[in-house]
DORO-240921 format. One line per field, with one value per residue (C-alpha): residue number from 1; x, y, z; chain. Coordinates in steps of 0.25 Angstrom, whole numbers, plus 5000, padded with zeros to 4 digits. Example, Ala and Ser with C-alpha at 12.3 -4.5 7.8 and 13.67 -1.06 7.14 Angstrom:
<pts>
pos (1,2) $
px (5049,5055) $
py (4982,4996) $
pz (5031,5029) $
unit (A,A) $
</pts>
This chain:
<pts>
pos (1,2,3,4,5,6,7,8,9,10,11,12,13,14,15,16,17,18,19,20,21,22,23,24,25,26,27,28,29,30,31,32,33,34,35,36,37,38,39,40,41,42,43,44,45,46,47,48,49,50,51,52,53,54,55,56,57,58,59,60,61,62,63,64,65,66,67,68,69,70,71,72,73,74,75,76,77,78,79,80,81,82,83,84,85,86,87,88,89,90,91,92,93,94,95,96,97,98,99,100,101,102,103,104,105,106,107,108,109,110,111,112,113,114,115,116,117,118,119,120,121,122,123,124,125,126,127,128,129,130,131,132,133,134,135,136,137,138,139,140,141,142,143,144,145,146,147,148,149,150,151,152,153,154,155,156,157,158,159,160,161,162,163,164,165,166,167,168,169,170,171,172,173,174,175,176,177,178,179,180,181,182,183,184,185,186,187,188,189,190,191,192,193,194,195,196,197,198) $
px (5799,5788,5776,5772,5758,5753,5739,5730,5714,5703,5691,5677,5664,5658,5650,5644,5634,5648,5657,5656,5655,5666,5668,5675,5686,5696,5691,5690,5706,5708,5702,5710,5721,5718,5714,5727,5736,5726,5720,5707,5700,5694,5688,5692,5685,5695,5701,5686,5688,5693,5708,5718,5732,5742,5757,5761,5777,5781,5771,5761,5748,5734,5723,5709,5695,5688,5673,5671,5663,5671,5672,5676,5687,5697,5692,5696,5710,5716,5711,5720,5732,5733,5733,5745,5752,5749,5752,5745,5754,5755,5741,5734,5721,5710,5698,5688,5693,5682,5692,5697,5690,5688,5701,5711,5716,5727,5737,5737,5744,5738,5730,5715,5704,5688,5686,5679,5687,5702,5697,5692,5706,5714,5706,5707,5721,5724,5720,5733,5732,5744,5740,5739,5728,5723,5712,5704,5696,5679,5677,5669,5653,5656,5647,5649,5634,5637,5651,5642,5634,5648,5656,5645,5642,5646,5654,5649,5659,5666,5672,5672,5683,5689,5692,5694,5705,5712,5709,5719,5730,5729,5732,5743,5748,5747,5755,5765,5764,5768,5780,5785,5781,5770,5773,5775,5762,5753,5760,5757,5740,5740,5743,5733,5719,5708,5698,5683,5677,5662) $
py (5195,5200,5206,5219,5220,5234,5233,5222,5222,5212,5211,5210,5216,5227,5228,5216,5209,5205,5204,5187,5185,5179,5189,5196,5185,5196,5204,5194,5192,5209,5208,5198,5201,5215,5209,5201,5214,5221,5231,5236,5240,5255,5262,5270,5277,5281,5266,5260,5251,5246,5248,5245,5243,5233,5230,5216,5214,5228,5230,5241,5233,5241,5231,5235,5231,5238,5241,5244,5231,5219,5222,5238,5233,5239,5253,5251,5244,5255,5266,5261,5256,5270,5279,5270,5265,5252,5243,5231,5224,5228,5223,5209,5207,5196,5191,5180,5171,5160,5151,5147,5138,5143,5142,5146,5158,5162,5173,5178,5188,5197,5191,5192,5189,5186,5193,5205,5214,5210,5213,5227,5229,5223,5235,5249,5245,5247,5232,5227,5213,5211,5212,5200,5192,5183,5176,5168,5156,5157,5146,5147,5142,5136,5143,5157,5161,5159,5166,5180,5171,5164,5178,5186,5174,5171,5156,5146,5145,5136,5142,5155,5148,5143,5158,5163,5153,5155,5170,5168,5163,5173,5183,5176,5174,5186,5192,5182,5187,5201,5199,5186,5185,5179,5167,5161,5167,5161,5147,5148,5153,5145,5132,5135,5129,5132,5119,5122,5117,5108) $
pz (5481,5488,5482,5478,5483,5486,5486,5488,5483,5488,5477,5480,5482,5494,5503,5513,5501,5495,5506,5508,5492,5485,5477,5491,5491,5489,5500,5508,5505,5507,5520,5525,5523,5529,5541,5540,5541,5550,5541,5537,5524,5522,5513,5503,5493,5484,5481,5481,5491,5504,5507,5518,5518,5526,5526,5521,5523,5518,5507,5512,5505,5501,5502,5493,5492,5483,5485,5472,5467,5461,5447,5450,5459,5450,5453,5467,5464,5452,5462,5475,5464,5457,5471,5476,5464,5464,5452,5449,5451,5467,5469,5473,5470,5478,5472,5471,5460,5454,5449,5462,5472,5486,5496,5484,5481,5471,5467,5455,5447,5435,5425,5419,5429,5428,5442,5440,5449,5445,5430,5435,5443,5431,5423,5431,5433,5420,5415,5422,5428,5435,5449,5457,5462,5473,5468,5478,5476,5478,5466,5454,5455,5442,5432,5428,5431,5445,5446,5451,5461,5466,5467,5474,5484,5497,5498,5507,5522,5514,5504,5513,5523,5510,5504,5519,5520,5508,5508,5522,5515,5503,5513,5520,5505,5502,5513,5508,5495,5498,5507,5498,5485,5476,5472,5488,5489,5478,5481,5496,5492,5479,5488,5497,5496,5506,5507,5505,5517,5514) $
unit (A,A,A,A,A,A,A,A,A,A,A,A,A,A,A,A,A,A,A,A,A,A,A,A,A,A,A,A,A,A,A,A,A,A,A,A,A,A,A,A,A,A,A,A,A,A,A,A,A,A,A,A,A,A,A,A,A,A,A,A,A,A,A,A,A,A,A,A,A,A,A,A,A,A,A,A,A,A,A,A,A,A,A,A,A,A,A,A,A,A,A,A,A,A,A,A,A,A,A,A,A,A,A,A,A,A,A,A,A,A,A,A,A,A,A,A,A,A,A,A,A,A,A,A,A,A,A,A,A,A,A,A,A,A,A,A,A,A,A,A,A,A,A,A,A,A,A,A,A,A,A,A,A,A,A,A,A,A,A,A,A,A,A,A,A,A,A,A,A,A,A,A,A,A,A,A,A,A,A,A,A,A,A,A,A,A,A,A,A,A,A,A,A,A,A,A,A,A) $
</pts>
């Protein structure tokens, strides 16, 4: 049973003072795999964001980033979901998750979430949570105090080729996701660990 997913929305920050931050993971995963399928991301105003649109099997796919910052990200999300009747449940959502280490990334589906733009997405699309995530590892420093710092930072070449590497394979799950199903999917990421070099 393949999966149902219509639109697919990369979390992070604009412009080019946040653009290698962690906080960017899940554009980093957006434009990925737009470069994978041979698209590119435009403007438009009236979803907030950045949009492009590929073909994955049979499913025709939208792909978002919203500019809007982080924690408005839901603004950007209920406005492409309502215009083309997109339920929750059609949509995957990547992010930077603090509670995994660098080089993992895991699938997730509905749930409560810290991060500040699934709770705004969870919010304006009528508090419901049952949209699936891929959550990808950038560690935790290991102090709340320093969570802001870590988010809005850059990570050092080693933990960069880490995500970059794992970011890969999320892509090539997540094609695997669409035209099979979920559960082959997450069992193909969740095995997958990318070694942080040094």
């Amino acid at each position: 049973m393949s999966s149902d997913i219509r639109l697919i929305v990369g979390l992070g920050n604009p412009g080019p003072e946040y653009e290698n931050t962690r906080h960017n993971a899940g554009v980093w995963f957006l434009n990925e795999l737009a470069a994978r399928f041979n698209t590119s991301l435009t403007p438009e105003n009236k979803f907030y964001g950045l949009t492009g649109r590929i073909t994955i099997g049979t499913q025709d796919i939208r792909l978002l980033y919203p500019t809007t910052f982080m924690n408005k990200s839901g603004q950007a999300v209920a406005a492409m979901a309502n215009f083309y009747r997109i339920p929750a449940e059609n949509m995957l959502v990547a992010f930077d998750e603090l509670d995994l280490p660098p080089g993992i990334a895991k699938y997730k589906m509905g749930g409560s979430s810290s991060q500040n733009g699934i709770r705004d997405i969870v919010a304006r699309m009528g508090n419901n949570k049952d949209f699936l995530r891929l959550r990808i590892g950038i560690g935790h420093p290991g102090h709340k105090s320093k969570v802001t710092g870590h988010v809005l930072g850059k990570p050092p070449a080693n933990e960069k080729t880490a995500i970059d590497d794992v970011i890969d394979e999320a892509v090539r799950c997540t094609e695997m996701l669409i035209k099979n199903d979920l559960k082959q999917a997450q069992n193909r990421l969740h095995s997958f660990k990318a070694d942080v070099q040094g």
